[in-house]
C-alpha positions in Angstrom: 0.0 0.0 0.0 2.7 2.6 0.6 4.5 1.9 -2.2 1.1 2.1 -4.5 0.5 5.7 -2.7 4.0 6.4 -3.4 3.2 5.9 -7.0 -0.1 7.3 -6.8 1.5 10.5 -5.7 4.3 10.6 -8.2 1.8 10.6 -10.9 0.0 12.9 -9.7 2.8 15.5 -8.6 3.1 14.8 -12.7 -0.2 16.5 -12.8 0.7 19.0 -11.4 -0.9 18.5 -7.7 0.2 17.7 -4.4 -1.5 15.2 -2.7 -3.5 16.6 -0.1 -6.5 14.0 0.3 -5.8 10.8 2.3 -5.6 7.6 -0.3 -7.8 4.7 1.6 -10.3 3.1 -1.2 -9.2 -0.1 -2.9 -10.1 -0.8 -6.3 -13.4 -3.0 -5.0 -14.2 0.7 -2.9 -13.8 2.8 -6.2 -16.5 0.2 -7.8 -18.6 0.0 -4.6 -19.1 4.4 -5.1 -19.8 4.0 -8.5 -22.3 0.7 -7.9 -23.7 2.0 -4.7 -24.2 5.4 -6.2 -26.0 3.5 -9.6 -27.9 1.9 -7.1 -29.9 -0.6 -9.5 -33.0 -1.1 -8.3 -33.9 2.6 -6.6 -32.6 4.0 -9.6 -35.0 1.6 -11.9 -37.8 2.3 -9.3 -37.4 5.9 -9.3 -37.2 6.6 -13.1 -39.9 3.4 -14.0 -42.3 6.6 -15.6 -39.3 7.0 -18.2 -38.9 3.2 -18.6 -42.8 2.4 -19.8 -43.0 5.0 -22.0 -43.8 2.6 -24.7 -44.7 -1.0 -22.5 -43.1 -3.4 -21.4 -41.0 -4.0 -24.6 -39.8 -0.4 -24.4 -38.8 -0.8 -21.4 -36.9 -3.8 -21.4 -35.2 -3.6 -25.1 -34.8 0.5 -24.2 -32.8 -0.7 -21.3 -30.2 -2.9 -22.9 -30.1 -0.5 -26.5 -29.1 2.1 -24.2 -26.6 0.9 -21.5 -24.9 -0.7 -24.5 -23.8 2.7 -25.8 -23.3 3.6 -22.1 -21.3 0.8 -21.9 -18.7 2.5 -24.8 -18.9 5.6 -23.0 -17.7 3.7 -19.7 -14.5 1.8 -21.9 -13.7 5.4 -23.9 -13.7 7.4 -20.4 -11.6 3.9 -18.9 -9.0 5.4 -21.1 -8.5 8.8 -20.0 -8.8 8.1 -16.1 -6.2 6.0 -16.2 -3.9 8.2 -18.5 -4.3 11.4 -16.2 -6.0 9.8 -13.0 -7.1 13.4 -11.0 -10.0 14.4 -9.0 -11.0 17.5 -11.9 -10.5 14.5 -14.2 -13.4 15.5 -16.6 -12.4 19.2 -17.1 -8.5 18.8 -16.5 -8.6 16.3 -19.5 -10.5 19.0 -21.7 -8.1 21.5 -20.6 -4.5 18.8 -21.3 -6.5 18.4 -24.7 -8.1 21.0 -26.4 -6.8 23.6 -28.7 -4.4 26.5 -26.9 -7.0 29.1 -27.5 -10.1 26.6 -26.4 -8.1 25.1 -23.4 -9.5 27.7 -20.6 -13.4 28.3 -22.1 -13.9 24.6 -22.5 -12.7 23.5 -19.2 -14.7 26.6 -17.5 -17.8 25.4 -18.8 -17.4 21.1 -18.4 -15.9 22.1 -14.7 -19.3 24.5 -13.9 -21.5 21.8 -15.7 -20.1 18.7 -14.4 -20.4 20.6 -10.6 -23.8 21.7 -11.6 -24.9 18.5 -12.9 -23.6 16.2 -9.6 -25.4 18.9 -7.7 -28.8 18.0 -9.9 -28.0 14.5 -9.5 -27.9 14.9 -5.6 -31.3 16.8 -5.3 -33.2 14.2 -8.2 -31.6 11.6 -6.0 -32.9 12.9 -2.4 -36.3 14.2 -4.2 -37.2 10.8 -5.6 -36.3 9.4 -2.1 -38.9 11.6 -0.2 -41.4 10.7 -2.4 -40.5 6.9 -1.7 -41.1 7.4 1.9 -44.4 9.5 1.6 -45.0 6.5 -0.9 -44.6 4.2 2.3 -46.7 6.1 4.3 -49.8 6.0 1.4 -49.1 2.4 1.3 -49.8 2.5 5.1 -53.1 4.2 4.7 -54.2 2.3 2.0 -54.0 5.4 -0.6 -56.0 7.6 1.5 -53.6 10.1 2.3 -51.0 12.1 -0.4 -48.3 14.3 0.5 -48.3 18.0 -0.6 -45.3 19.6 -2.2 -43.9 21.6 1.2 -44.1 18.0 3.0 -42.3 16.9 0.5 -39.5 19.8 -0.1 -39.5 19.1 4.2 -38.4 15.5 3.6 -36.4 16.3 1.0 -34.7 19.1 2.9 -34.2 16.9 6.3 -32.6 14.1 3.3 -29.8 16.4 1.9 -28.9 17.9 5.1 -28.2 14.3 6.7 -26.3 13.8 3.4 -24.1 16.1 4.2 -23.6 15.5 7.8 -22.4 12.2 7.4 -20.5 13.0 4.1 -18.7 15.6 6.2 -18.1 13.7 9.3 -18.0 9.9 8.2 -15.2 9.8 6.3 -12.8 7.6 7.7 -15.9 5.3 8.0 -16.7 5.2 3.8 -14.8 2.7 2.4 -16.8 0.3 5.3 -20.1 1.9 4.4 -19.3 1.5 0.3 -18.3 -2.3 1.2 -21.9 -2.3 3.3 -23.5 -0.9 0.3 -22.3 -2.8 -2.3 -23.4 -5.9 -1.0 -27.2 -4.6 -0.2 -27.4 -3.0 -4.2 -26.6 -6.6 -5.2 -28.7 -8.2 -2.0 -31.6 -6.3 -3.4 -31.2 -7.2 -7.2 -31.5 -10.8 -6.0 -34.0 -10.7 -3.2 -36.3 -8.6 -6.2 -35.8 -10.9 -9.1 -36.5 -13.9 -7.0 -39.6 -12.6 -4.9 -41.5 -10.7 -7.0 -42.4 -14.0 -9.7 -42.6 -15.9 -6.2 -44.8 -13.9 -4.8 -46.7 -13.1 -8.6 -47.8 -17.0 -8.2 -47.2 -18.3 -4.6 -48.8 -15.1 -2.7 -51.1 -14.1 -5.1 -51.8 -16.4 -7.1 -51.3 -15.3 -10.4 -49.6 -16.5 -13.7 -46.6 -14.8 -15.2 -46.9 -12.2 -17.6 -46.3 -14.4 -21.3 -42.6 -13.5 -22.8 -44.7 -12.3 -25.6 -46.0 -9.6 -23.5 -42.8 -8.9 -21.6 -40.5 -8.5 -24.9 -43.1 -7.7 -27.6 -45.7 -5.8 -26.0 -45.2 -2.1 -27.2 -48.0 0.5 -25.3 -47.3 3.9 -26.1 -48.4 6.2 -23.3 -46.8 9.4 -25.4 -48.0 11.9 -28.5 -44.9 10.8 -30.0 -44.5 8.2 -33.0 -43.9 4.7 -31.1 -39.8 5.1 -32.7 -39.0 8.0 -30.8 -41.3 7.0 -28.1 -38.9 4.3 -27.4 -35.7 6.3 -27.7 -37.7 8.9 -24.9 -37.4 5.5 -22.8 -33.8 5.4 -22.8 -33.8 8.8 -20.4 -34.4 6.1 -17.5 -31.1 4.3 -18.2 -29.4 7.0 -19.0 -30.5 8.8 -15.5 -30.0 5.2 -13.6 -26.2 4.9 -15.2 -24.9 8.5 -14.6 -23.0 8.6 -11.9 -19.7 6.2 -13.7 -17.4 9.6 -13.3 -17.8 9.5 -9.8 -15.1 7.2 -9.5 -12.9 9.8 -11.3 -13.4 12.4 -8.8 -12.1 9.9 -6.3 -9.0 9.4 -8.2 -6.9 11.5 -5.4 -7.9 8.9 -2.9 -7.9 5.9 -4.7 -4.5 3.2 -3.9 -3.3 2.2 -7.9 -5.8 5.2 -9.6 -4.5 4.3 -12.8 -5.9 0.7 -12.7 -8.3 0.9 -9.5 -11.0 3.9 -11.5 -11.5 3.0 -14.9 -11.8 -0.6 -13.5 -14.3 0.9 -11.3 -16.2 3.1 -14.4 -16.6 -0.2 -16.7 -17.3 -3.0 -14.1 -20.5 -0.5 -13.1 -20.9 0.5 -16.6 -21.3 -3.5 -17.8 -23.2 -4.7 -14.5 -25.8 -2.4 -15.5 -25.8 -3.9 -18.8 -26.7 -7.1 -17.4 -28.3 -7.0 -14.4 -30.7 -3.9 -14.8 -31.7 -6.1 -18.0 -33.1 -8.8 -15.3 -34.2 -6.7 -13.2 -36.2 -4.6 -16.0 -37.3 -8.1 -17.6 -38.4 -9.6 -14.2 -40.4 -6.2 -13.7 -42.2 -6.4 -16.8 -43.2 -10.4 -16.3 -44.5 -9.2 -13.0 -46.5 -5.7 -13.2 -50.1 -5.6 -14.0 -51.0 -6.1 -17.8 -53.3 -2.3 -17.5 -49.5 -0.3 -17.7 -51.5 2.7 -16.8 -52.4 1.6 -13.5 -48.8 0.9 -12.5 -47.8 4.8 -13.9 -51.1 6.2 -12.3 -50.5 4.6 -9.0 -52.6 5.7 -6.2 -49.4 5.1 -3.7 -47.2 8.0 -5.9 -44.6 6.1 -6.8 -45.0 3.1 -9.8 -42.5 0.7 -8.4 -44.5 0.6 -5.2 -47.7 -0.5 -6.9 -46.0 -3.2 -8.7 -44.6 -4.5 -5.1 -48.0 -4.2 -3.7 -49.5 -6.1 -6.7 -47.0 -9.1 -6.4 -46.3 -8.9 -2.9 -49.7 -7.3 -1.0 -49.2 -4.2 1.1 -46.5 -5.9 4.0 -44.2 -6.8 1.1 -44.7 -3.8 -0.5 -43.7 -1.7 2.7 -40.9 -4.4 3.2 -39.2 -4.0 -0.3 -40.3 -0.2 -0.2 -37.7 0.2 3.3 -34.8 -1.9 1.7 -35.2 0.7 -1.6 -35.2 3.7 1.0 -32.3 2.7 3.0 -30.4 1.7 0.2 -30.9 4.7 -1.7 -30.3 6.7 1.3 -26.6 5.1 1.1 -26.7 6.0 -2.5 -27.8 9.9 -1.7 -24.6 9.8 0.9 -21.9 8.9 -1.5 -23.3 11.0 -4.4 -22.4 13.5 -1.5 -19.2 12.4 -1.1 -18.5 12.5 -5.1 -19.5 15.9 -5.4 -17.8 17.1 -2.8 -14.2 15.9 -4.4 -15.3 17.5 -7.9 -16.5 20.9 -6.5 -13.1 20.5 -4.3 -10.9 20.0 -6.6 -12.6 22.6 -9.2 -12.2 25.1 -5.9 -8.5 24.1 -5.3 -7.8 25.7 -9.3 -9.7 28.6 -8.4 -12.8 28.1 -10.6 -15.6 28.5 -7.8 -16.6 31.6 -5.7 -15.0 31.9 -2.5 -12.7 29.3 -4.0 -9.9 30.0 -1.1 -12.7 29.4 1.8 -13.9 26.0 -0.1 -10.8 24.3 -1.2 -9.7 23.7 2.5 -9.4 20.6 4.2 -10.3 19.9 7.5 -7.5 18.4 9.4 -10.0 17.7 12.4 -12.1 15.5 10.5 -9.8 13.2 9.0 -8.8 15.3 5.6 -11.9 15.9 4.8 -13.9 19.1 2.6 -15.8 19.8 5.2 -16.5 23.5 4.0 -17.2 22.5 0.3 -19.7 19.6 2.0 -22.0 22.4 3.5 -21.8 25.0 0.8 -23.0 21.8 -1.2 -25.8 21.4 1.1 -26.9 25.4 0.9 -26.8 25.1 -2.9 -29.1 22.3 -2.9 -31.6 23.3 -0.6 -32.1 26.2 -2.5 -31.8 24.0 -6.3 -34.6 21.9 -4.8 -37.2 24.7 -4.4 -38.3 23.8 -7.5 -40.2 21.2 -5.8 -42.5 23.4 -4.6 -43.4 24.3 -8.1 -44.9 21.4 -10.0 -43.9 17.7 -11.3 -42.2 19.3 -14.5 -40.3 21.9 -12.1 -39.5 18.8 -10.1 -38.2 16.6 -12.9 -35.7 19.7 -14.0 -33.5 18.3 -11.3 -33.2 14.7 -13.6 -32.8 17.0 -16.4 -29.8 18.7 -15.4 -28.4 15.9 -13.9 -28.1 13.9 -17.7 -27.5 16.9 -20.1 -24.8 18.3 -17.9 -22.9 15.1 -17.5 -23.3 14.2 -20.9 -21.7 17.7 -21.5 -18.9 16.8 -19.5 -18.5 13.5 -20.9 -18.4 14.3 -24.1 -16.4 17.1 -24.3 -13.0 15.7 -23.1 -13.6 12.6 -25.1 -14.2 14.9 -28.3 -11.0 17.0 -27.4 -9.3 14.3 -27.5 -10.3 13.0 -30.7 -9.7 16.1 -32.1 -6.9 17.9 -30.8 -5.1 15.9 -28.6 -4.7 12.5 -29.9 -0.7 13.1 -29.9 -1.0 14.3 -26.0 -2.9 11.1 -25.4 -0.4 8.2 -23.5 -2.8 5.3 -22.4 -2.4 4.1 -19.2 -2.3 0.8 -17.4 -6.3 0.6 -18.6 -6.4 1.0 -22.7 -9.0 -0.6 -25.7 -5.9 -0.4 -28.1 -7.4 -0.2 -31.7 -10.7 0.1 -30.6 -10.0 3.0 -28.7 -10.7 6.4 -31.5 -13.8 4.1 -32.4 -15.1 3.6 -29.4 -14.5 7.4 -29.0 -16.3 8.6 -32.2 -19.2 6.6 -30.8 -19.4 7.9 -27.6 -19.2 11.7 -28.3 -22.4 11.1 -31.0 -24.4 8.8 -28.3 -23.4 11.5 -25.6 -24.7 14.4 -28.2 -27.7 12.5 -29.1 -28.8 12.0 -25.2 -28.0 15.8 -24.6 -31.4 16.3 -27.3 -33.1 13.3 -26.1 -33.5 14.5 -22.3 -34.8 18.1 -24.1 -38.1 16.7 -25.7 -41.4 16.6 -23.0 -42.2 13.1 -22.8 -45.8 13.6 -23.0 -45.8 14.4 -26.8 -45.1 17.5 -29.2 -49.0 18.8 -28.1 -48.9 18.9 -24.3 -52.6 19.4 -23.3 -50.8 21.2 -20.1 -48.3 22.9 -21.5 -46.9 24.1 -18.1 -46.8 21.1 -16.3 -45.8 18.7 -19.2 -43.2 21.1 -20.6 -39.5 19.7 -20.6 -37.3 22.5 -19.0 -34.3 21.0 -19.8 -33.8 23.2 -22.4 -34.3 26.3 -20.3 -32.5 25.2 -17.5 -28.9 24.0 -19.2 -29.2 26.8 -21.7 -29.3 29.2 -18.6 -26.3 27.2 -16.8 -24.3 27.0 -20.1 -24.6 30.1 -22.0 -24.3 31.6 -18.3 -20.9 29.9 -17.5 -19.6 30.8 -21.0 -20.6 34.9 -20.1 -19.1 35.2 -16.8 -16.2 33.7 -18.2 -15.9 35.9 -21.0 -16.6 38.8 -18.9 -14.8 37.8 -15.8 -13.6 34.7 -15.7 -11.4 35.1 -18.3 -8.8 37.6 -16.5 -8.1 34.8 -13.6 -8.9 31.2 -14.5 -5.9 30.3 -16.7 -6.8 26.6 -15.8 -5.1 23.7 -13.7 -3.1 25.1 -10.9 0.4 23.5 -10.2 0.9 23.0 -6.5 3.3 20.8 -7.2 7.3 21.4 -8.5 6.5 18.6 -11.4 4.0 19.1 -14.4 2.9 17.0 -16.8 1.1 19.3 -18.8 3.4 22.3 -19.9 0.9 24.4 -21.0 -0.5 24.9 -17.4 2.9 25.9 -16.3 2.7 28.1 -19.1 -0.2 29.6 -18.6 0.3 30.0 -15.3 1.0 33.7 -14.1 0.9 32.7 -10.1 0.2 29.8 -8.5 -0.2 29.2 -4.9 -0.7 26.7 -1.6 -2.0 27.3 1.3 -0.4 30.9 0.8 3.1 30.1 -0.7 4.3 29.9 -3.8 3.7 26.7 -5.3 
């Protein structure tokens, strides 16, 4: 381990950056943020409107269409994290790649919309959790009772702020909570796939949906044509499996980075693939054949009623719990991501107050603890728009996947286009494959960015405020406002990576740079 960490740090002084974060995950802790964070079955739960947006078959062929492509974004980002393994990774690789006069813009905006996307992430996350719990309580009172939107911003509030509490204060304790977690995602894949048909026959004593209906049954619940219908069913893939670059922004703390996070980015990548395609399958042999009573669901939430249907209403609330706690676990490393890529964006000066929030807390084990709470501020006030309406609500998912797709594709498209002969592969490389791969990932990665900006209800919303998509609003607002302040402002300071180390890898930062300092020296 000390000679890894020795390594570890070499590289990274090679970077540019001292190593300031304490290195304590192993390779099977890098996957466990990454799985825990996909969290399989919460995530399928929580975005299961998305999924039958055109039946069963949708659902089920939509899942493994997409995570196939998500798959060859996990292998094409594999390659970069272990080239240049750093906790900016996504915008420090656009900024080592891109064209001299691009390198600041670009990395300006995929730093602000990676940061800004995480921080979307978190709030979908911790919103779709409180309406799992209200869901619970509905269950409870047979359907009786529904939560109003300030109950659930309260939840949701009381979620984040325990979030970051224990993301602030726990950290010595993570890589035994990511183990914990890891075996409960996969605990509940299992206890799922096995109970629901059990209890679909034993409990209630009812046949199996046919494989017909589970792989050819196609119910369009949308005004679009049944094509794009089906590609509008990839969004709940593409929101479950978002959350891969997580294990880049733990890069700093990771023992053998090089090998340990882009093992960690395809292993969650390709157990998606193949797991979330039984899980999804066993789901659609299960659920009532009427899909609109499972998506109108008195209890809130369509995962629960298909629980309740299979199971009855004690193992529905049962299954309901595991999903809670489990995706509470989930909610708590997103956290923990976050905090290392708005930390590391602070530490190069990018952020406001970027001297206040690239401290580390001593006390606490080297921990963020300042960027933690200004993370926890920032989402309190993003998840106001829960109080709005459902479209207002589902902004959050929005962000979440056009931002990251942003920042995946960016650096990946750099590189294919600028900075091929900077590229040196690393311990983790697809050889050949690797500028194909590539091509095909930036075009998926642009073609998700317009797929999560159409209203899934159809091109004649007969509400147009509550069915609009405000994706399109909300990332325009976040882009073209990250590209102003930088042209206005931002342009006179950020001149990209800061070295606070004596070795550089990338002579253009060194270059570039005017001053750099640490902890008040000069670097």
């Amino acid at each position: 381990m000390a000679v890894e960490s020795a390594s570890d740090a070499q590289l990274l002084a090679a970077m540019g950056y001292k190593q300031e974060l304490r290195r304590q995950y192993s390779t099977i802790h890098i996957f466990a943020i990454t799985f825990s964070i996909m969290g399989l079955m919460p995530s399928i739960a929580s975005a299961l409107s998305f999924s039958l947006l055109v039946g069963p078959a949708g659902m089920v062929w939509g899942w493994v269409s997409a995570t196939f492509f998500i798959f060859l974004v996990g292998l094409s980002m594999g390659d970069l994290a272990s080239a240049l393994p750093t906790a900016g990774g996504l915008y420090w690789w656009t900024h080592h790649f891109a064209a001299k006069r691009f390198k600041n813009p670009l990395s300006f905006l995929v730093g602000y919309s990676n940061t800004l996307g995480l921080i979307g992430g978190l709030c979908s996350l911790d919103y779709t959790l409180s309406l799992m719990i209200l869901s619970c309580v509905s269950i409870h009172n047979d359907g009786e009772w529904t939560a109003s939107r300030g109950v659930i911003y309260a939840v949701f509030a009381a979620i984040l702020i325990l979030h970051g509490v224990g993301a602030a204060f726990l950290g010595r304790l993570m890589p035994r909570i990511l183990t914990v977690c890891l075996y409960l995602n996969i605990a509940l894949v299992v206890a799922t796939v096995v109970a629901l048909p059990v209890g679909k026959r034993v409990v209630r004593h009812e046949p199996l949906n046919s494989a017909g209906y589970v792989f050819g049954h196609v119910e369009n619940q949308t005004g679009w044509p049944v094509g794009w219908a089906f590609f509008l069913s990839w969004l709940a893939p593409i929101w479950s499996v978002a959350s891969f670059d997580s294990c880049v922004h733990m890069s700093e703390e990771a023992m053998h980075a090089a090998r340990a996070v882009p093992l960690g980015i395809v292993w969650t990548a390709g157990s998606a693939w193949v797991l979330g395609f039984l899980c999804v399958a066993v789901i659609a042999a299960v659920m009532d054949t009427n899909v609109d009573h499972t998506l109108s669901s008195v209890f809130g939430q369509p995962m629960a009623q298909i629980y309740y249907d299979a199971l009855g209403k004690r193992g529905a609330l049962g299954f309901m719990a595991a999903i809670i706690f489990v995706q509470f676990l989930m909610g708590l490393t997103v956290m923990v991501a976050t905090s290392r890529q708005a930390w590391a964006f602070s530490r190069d000066g990018a952020l406001p107050f970027s001297n206040f929030f690239r401290h580390i807390s001593t006390r606490v084990k080297y921990q963020p603890v300042r960027v933690v709470m200004g993370l926890v501020v920032m989402g309190l006030i993003v998840g106001l728009l829960c109080l709005i309406n459902n479209a207002a609500a589902n902004a959050l998912f929005s962000l979440f996947v056009a931002s990251n797709y942003l920042s995946w594709g960016l650096p990946i498209f750099c590189r294919l286009v600028w900075g091929q002969h900077e590229f040196q592969p690393g311990e983790f490389y697809t050889g050949v494959w690797s500028r194909p791969i590539a091509t095909v990932a930036v075009i998926y990665l642009a073609f998700g960015i317009v797929l999560s900006m159409f209203p899934t209800t159809g091109p004649n919303p007969s509400h147009p405020a509550e069915d609009m998509n405000y994706t399109v609003v909300i990332n325009g607002i976040v882009w073209a406002g990250c590209l102003i302040y930088y042209a206005l402002f931002a342009r006179r300071w950020f001149t990209g990576p800061k070295v606070t180390a004596t070795t550089s890898l990338n002579a253009e930062v060194s270059k570039n740079q005017t001053e750099t300092t640490f902890d008040g020296e000069w670097a």
